[in-house]
N, C-alpha and C positions, 0 to 999 in steps of 0.2 A: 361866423357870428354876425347877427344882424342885428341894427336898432330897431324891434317893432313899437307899433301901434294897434291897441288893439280894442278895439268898438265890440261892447256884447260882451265884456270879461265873464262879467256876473251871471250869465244865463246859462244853461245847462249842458248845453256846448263851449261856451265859454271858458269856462274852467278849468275844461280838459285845453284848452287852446295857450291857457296861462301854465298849467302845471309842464305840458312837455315842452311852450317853449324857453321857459327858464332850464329845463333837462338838457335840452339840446344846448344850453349855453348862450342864446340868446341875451341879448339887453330888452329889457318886457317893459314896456310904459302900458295900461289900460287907464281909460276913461270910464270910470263910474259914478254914477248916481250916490253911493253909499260907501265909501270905504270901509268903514266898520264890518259891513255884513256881507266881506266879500273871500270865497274861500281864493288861496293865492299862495305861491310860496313868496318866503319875506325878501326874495331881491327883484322881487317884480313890486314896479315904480305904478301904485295906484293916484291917480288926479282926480279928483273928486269934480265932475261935471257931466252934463248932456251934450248928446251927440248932435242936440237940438237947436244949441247955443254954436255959431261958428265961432265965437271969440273963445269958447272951451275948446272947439275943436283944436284951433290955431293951437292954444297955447298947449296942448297936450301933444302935437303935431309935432315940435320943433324939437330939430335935431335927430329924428328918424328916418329913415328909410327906405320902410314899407308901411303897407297895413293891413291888418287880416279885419274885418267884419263879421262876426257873429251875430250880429243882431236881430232881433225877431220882435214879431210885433205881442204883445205880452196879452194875456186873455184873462177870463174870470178864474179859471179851474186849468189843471193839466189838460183836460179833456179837449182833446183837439176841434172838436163842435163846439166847445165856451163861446160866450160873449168875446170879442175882441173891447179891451179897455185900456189901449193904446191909442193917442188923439192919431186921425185921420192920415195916412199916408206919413206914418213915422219912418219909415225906412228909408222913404226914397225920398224926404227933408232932410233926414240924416247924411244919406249918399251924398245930397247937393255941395249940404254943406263938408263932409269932407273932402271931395274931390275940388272945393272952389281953395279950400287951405292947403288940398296936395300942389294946386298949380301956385300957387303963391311963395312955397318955400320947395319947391322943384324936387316933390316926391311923384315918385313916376309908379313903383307898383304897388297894386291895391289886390288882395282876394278876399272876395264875397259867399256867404253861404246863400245859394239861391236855392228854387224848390224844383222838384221835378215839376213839368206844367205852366214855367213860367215862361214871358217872353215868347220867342218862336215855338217854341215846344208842346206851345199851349193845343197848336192846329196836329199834333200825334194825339192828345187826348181822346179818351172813345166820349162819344156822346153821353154815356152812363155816368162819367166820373165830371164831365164839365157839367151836367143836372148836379150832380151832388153838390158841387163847386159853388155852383151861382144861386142855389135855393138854401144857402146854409148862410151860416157865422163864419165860414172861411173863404167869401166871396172875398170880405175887406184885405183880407191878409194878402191872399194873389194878385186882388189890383192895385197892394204895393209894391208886392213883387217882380212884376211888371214895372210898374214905376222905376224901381232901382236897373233894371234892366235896360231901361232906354234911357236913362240918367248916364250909365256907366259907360252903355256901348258910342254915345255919344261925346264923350270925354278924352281928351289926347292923355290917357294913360294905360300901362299896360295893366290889363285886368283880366282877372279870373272869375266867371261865376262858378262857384262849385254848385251845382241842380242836386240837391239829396234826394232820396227818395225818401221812405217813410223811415224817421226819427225814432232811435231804440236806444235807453238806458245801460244796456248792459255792458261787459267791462271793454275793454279792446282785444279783442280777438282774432283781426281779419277771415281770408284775406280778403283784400280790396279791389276793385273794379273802376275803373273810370273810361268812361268813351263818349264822344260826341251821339247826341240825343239821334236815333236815327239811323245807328251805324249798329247796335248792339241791343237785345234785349235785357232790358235791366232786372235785377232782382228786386225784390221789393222790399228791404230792410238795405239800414246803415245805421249801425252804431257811432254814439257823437262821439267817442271816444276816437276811434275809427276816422272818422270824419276831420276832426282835428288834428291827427295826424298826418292829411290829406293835406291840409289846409299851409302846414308849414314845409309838406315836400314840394308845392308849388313855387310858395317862395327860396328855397333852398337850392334848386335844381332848376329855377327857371322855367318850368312845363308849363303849358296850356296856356299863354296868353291870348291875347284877342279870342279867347274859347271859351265855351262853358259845357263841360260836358257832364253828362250823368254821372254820380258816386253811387256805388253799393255794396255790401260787403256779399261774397260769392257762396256765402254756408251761414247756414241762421246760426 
């Protein structure tokens, strides 16, 4: 049983990250924007703030553990091409700011959901998919994602980037995949369901620190 922290409850991956780790028996604190409008089971400890604010960070901080991060940069539409209508480099403000409260109350592990592409991963990319990248509305999202990336690896804590590949609704199903970016050909589907479960066997079992390897699930 762990104290988490958990950045990104309320997003769509998030939620699955609050439902299993109350299952697993967890103690759940999230930081959200809205408590009202947030799906949760009721012994998960919602605190109503932004990840934006370090004095919410701090105070939602204390007395934990870890931290998982779900967070993403929010758009106009589901539609992964939307408008991004997230102020500038949310993510990797957010990372600052909890990694500057992890080292202040001597919380040491942090796992992040990162994307496939980001960080050093970006130079595997085919030239086809960085045009997509850098001519669209999802240029902003990866040069945050990057941001949190050199934010993280720079920080005396143990971290995980989990890199997902492309994000699917459907229920948890596996199985699951993970391997350093490089070493394995990834699938291209990951259920956040899926994902979230990934998310708290790092924590659980201690895997992949100073790593960030590819997630995917092995059968659509």
């Amino acid at each position: 049983m762990t104290d988490l922290l958990v950045l990104g409850g309320s997003g769509r991956t998030g939620t699955h990250v609050l439902a299993q780790a109350a299952a697993r028996g967890h103690r759940v604190r999230a930081l959200v924007r809205n408590p009202d409008t947030v799906q949760a089971p009721a012994d998960v400890e919602l605190i109503q703030g932004s990840p934006t604010s370090l004095d919410d960070i701090r105070k939602a901080a204390q007395g934990t553990e870890a931290v998982i991060s779900a967070l993403n940069n929010s758009r106009a539409s589901d539609n992964p091409w939307a408008k991004p209508v997230s102020p500038p480099m949310f993510m990797t403000n957010a990372t600052r700011n909890t990694l500057t409260a992890m080292g202040e109350q001597d919380i040491r592990r942090i796992v992040l959901v990162s994307t496939q592409g980001a960080g050093d991963d970006w130079a595997r990319m085919s030239p086809l998919a960085k045009a997509a990248v850098n001519l669209s509305n999802i240029k902003a999202s990866f040069t945050d994602h990057h941001g949190v990336d050199q934010a993280v690896r720079a920080s005396d804590t143990d971290w995980t980037l989990a890199r997902a590949v492309a994000l699917t609704d459907k229920p948890a199903r596996g199985p699951l995949r993970a391997a350093e970016a490089g070493t394995d050909k990834p699938g291209p589907w990951i259920n956040r369901a899926d994902l979230a479960g990934f998310l708290l066997d790092t924590i659980e079992q201690g895997i992949w620190i100073h790593q960030a390897p590819l997630v995917w699930n092995t059968r659509d």
